[in-house]
N, CA and C atoms of all chains as a GROMACS GRO file, in nm:
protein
  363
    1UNK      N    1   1.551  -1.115   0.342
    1UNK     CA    2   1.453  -1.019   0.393
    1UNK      C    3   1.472  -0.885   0.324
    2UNK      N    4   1.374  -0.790   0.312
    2UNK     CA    5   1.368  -0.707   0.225
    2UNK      C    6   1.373  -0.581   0.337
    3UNK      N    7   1.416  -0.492   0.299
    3UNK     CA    8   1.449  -0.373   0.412
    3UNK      C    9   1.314  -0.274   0.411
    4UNK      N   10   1.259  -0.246   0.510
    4UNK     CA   11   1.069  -0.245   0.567
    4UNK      C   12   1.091  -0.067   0.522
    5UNK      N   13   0.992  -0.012   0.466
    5UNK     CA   14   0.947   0.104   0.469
    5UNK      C   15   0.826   0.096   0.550
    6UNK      N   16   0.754   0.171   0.602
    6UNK     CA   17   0.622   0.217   0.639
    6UNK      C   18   0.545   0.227   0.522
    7UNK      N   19   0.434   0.184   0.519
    7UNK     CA   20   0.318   0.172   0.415
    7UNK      C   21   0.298   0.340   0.456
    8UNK      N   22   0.278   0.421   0.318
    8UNK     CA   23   0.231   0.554   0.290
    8UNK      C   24   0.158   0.574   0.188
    9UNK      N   25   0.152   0.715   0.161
    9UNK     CA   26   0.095   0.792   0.034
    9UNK      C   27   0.168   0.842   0.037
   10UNK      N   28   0.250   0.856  -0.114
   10UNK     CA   29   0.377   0.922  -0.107
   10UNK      C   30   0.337   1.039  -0.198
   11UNK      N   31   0.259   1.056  -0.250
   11UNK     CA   32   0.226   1.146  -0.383
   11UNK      C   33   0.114   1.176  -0.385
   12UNK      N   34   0.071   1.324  -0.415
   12UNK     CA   35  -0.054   1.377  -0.490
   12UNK      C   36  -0.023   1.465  -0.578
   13UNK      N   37  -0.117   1.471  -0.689
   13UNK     CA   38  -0.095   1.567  -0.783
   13UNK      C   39  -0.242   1.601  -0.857
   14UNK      N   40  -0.279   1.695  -0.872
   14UNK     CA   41  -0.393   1.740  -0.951
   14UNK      C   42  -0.381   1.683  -1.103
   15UNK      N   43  -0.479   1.605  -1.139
   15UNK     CA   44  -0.504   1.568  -1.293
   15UNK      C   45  -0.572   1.688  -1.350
   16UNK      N   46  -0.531   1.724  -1.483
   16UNK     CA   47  -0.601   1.839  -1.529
   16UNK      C   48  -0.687   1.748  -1.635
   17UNK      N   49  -0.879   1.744  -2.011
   17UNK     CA   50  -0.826   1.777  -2.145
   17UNK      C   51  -0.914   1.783  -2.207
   18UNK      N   52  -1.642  -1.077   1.159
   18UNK     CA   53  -1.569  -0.956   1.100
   18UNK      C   54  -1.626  -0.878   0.994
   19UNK      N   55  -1.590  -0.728   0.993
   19UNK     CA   56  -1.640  -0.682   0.866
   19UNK      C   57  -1.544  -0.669   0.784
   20UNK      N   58  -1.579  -0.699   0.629
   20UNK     CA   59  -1.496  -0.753   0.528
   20UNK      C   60  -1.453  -0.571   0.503
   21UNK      N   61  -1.288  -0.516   0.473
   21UNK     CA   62  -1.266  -0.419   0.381
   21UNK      C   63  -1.257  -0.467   0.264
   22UNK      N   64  -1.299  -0.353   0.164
   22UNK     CA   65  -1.292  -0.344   0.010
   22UNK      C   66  -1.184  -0.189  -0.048
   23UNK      N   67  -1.182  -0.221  -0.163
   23UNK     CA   68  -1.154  -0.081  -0.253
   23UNK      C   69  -1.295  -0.067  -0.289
   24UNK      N   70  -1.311   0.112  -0.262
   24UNK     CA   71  -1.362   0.170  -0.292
   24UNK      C   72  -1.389   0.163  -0.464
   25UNK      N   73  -1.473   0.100  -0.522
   25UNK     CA   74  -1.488   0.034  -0.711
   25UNK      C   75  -1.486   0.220  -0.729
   26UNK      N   76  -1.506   0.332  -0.719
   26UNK     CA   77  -1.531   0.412  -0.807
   26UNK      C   78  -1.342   0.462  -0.815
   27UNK      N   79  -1.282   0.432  -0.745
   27UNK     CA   80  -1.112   0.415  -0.755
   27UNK      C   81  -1.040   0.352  -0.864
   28UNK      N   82  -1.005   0.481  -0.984
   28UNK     CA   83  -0.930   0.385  -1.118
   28UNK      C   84  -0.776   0.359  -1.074
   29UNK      N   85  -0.695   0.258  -1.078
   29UNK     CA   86  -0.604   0.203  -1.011
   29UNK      C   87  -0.512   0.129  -1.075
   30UNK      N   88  -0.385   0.134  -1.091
   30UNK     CA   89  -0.281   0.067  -1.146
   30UNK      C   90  -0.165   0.018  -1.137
   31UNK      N   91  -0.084  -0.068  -1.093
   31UNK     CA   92   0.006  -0.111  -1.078
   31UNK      C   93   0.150  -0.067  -1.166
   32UNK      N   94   0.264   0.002  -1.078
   32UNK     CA   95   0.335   0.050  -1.217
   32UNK      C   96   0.461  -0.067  -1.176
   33UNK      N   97   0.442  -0.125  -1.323
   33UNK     CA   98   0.532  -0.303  -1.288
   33UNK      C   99   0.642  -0.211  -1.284
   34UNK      N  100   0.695  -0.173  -1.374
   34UNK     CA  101   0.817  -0.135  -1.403
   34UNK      C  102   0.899  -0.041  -1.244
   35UNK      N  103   0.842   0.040  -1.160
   35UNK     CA  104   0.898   0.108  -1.072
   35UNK      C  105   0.906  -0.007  -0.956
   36UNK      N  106   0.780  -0.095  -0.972
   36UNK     CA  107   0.777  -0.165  -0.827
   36UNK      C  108   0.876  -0.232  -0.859
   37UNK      N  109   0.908  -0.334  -0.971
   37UNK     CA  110   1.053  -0.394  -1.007
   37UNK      C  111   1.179  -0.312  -0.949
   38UNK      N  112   1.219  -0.213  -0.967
   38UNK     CA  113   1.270  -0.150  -0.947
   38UNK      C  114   1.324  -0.146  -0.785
   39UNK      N  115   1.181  -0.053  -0.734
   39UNK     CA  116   1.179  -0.068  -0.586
   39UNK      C  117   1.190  -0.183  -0.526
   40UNK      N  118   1.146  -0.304  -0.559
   40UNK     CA  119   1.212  -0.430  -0.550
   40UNK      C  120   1.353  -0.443  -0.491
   41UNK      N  121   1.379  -0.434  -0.597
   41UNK     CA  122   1.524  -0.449  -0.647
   41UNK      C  123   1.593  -0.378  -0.536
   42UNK      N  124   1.543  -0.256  -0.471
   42UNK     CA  125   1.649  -0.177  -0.419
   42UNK      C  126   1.630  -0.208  -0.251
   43UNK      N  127   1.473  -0.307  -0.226
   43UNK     CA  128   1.496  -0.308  -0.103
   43UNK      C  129   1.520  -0.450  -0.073
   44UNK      N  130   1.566  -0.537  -0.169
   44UNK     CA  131   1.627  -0.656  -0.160
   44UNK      C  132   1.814  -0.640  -0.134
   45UNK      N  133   1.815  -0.518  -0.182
   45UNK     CA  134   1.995  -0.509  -0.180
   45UNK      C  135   1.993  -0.396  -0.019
   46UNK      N  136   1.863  -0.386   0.024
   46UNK     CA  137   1.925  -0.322   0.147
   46UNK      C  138   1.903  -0.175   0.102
   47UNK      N  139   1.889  -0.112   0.019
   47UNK     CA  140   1.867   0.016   0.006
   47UNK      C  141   1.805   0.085  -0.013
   48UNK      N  142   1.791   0.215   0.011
   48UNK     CA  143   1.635   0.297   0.019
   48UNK      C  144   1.593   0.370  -0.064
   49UNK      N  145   1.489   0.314  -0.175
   49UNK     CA  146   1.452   0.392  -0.279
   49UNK      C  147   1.341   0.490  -0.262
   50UNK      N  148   1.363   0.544  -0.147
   50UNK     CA  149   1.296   0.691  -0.075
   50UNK      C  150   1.136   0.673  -0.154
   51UNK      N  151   1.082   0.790  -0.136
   51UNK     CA  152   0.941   0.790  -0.153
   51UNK      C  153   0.880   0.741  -0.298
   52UNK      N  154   0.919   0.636  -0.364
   52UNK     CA  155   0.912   0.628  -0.504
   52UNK      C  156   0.749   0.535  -0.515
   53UNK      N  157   0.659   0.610  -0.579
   53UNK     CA  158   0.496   0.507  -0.561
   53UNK      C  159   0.522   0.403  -0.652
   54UNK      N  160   0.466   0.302  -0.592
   54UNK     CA  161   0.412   0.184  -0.707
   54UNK      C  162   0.321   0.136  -0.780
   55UNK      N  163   0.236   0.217  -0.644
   55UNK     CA  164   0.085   0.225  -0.737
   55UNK      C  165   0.017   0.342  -0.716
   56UNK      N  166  -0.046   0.337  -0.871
   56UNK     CA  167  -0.119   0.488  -0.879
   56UNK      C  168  -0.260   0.470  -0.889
   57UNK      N  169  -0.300   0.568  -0.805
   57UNK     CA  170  -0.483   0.573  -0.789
   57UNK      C  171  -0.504   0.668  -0.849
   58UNK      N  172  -0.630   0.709  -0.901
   58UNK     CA  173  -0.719   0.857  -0.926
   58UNK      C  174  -0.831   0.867  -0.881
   59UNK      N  175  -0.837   0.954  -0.797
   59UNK     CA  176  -0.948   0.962  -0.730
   59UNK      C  177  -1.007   1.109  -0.734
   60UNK      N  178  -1.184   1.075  -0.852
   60UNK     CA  179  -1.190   1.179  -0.861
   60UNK      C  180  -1.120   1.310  -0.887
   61UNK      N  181  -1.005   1.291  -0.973
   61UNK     CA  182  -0.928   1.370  -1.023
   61UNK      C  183  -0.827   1.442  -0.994
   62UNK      N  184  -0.770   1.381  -0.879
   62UNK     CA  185  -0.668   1.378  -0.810
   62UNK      C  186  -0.571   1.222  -0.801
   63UNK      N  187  -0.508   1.241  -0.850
   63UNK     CA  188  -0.400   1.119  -0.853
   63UNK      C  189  -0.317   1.098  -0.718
   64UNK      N  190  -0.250   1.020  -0.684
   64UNK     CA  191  -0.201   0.970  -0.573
   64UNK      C  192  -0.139   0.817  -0.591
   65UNK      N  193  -0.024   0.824  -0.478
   65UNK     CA  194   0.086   0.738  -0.521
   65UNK      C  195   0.108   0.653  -0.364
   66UNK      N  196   0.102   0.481  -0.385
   66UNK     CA  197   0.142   0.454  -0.299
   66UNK      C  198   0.263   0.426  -0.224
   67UNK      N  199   0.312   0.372  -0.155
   67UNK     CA  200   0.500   0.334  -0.187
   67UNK      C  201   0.458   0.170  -0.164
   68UNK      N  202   0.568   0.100  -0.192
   68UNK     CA  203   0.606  -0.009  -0.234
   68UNK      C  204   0.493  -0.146  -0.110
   69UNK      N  205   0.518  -0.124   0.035
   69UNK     CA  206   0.394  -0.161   0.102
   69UNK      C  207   0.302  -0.137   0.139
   70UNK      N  208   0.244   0.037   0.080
   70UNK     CA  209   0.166   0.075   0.087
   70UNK      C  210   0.046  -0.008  -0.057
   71UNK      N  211   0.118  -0.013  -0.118
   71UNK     CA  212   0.060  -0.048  -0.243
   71UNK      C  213   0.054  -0.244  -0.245
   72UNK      N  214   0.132  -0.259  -0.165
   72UNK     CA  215   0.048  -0.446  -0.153
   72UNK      C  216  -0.002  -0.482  -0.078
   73UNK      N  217  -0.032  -0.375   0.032
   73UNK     CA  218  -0.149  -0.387   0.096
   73UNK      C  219  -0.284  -0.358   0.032
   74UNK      N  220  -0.269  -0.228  -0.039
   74UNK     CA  221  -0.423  -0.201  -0.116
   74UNK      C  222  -0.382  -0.299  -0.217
   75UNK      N  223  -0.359  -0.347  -0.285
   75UNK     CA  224  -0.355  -0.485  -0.378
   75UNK      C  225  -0.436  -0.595  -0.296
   76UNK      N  226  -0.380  -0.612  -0.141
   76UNK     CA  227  -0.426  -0.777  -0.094
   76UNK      C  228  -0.560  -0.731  -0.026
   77UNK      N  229  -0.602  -0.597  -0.020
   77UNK     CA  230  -0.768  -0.553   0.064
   77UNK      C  231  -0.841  -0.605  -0.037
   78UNK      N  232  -0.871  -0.738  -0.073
   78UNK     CA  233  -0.990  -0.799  -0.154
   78UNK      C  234  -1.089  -0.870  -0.088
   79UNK      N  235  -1.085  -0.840   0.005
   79UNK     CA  236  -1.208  -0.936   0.126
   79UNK      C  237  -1.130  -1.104   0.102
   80UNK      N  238  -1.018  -1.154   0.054
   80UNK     CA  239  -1.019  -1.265   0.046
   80UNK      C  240  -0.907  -1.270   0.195
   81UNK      N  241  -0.888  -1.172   0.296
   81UNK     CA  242  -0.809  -1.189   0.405
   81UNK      C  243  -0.795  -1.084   0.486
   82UNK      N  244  -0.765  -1.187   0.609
   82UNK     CA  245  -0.779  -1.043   0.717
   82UNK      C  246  -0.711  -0.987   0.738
   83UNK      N  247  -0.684  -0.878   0.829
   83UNK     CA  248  -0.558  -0.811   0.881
   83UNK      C  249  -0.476  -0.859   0.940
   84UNK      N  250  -0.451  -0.966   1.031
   84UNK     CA  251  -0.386  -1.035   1.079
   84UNK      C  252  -0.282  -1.120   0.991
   85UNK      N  253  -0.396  -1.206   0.844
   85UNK     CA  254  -0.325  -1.281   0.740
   85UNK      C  255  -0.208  -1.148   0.669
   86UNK      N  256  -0.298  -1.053   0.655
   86UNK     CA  257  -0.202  -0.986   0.519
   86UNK      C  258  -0.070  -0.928   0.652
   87UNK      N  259  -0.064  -0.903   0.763
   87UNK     CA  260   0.041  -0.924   0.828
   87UNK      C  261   0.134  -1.023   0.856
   88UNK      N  262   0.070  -1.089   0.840
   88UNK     CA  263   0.155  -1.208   0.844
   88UNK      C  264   0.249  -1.247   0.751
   89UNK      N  265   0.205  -1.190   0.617
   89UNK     CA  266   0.239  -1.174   0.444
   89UNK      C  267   0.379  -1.135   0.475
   90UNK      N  268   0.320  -0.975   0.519
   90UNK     CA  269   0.423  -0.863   0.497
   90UNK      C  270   0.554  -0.901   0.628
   91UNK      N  271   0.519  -0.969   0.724
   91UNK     CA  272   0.640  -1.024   0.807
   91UNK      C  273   0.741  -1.121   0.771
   92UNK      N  274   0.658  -1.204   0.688
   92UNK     CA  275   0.768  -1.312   0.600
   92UNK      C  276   0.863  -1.239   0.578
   93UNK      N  277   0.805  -1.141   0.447
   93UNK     CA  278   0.889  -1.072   0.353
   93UNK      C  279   1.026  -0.936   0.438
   94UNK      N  280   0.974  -0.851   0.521
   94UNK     CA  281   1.060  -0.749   0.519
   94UNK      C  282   1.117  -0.750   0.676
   95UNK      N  283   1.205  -0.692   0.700
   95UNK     CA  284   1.285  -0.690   0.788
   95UNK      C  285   1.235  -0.616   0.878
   96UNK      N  286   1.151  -0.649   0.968
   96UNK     CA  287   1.087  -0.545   1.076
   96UNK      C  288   0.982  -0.581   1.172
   97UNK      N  289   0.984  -0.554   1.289
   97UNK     CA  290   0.932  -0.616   1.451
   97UNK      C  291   0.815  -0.614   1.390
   98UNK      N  292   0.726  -0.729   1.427
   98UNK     CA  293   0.580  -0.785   1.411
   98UNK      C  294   0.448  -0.658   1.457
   99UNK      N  295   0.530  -0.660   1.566
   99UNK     CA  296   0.419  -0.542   1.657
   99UNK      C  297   0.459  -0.405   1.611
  100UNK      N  298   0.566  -0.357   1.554
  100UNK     CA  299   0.566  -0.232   1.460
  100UNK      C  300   0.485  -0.222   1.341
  101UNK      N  301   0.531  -0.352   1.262
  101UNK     CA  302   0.421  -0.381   1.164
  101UNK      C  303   0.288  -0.381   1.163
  102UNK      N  304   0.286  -0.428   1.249
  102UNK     CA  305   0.095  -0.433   1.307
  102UNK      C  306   0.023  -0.342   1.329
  103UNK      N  307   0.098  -0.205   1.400
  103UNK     CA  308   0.056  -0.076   1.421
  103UNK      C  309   0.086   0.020   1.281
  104UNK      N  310   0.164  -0.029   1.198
  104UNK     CA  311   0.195   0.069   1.085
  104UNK      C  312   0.057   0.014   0.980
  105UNK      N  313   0.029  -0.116   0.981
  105UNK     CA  314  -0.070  -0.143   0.852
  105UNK      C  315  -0.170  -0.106   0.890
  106UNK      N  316  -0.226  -0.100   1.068
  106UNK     CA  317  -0.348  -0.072   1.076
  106UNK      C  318  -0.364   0.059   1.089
  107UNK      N  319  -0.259   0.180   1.096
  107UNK     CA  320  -0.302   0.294   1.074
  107UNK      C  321  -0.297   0.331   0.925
  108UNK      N  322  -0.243   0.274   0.875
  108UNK     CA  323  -0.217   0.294   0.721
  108UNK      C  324  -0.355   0.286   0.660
  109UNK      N  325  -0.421   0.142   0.707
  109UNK     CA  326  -0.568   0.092   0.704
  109UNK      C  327  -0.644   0.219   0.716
  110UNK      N  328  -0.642   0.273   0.853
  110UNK     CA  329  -0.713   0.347   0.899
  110UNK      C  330  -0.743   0.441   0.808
  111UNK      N  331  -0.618   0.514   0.784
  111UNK     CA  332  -0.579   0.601   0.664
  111UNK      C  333  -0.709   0.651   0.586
  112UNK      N  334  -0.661   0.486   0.544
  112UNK     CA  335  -0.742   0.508   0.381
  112UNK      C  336  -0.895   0.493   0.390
  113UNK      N  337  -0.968   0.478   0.503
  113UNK     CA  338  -1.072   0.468   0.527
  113UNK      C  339  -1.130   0.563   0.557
  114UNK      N  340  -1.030   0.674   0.610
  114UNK     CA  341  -1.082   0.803   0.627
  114UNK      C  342  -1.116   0.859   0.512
  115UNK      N  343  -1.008   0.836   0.427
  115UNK     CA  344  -1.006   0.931   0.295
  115UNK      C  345  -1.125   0.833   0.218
  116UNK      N  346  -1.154   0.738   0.244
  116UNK     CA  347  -1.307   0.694   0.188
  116UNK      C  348  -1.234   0.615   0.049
  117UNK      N  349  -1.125   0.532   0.043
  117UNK     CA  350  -1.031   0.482  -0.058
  117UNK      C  351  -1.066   0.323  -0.005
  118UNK      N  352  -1.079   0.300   0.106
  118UNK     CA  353  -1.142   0.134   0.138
  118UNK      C  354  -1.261   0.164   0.189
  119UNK      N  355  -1.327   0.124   0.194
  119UNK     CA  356  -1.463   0.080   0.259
  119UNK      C  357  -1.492  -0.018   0.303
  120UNK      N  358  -1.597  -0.058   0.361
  120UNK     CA  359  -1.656  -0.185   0.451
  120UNK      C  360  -1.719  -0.228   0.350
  121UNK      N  361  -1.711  -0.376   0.305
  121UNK     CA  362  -1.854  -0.447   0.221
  121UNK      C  363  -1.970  -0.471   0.287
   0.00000   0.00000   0.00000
């Protein structure tokens, strides 16, 4: 068995070319 | 039932190499903290899922319900059914707000 995180959004970042 | 989808105007990618990784670290029991596996752009903002956040939006293909892709994710990870159940469907919820799944 694999050890459970909570499903998230871990990241945002603005794309800027 | 109404079928969820990804939102098609969502460019989207799988990063093999980290999810391997993250794999790896929650098979040995350990916590590879907020690390995404998959990356969206949306409208020009990028965004990162974590490791079951991201095989859930992988398995939202209308080919299964919420119940099946729970059922998936219970095989696999170490954690009460009915926790699970309340974490994917707000997770679900989530992304429906932000207009990232939709209804077909």
């Amino acid at each position: 068995m694999k050890k459970y995180q909570k499903p998230m959004v871990v990241g945002s970042a603005n794309v800027h070319c | 039932m109404q079928r969820l989808k990804r939102n098609p105007d969502i460019v989207w990618r799988v990063e093999k190499q980290r999810e391997a990784s993250v794999l790896k670290a929650l098979e040995a029991g350990s916590d590879p903290g907020e690390q995404g596996t998959v990356l969206l752009i949306v409208s020009g903002t990028m965004h990162q899922l974590n490791m079951i956040g991201g095989t859930i939006w992988q398995s939202v293909d209308g080919s299964r319900s919420q119940k099946q892709l729970v059922d998936l994710l219970a095989a696999e990870y170490d954690v009460d059914r009915a926790e699970l159940e309340t974490d994917v469907c707000l997770f679900i919820e989530d992304l429906i707000q932000r207009g990232w799944l939709i209804y077909d």
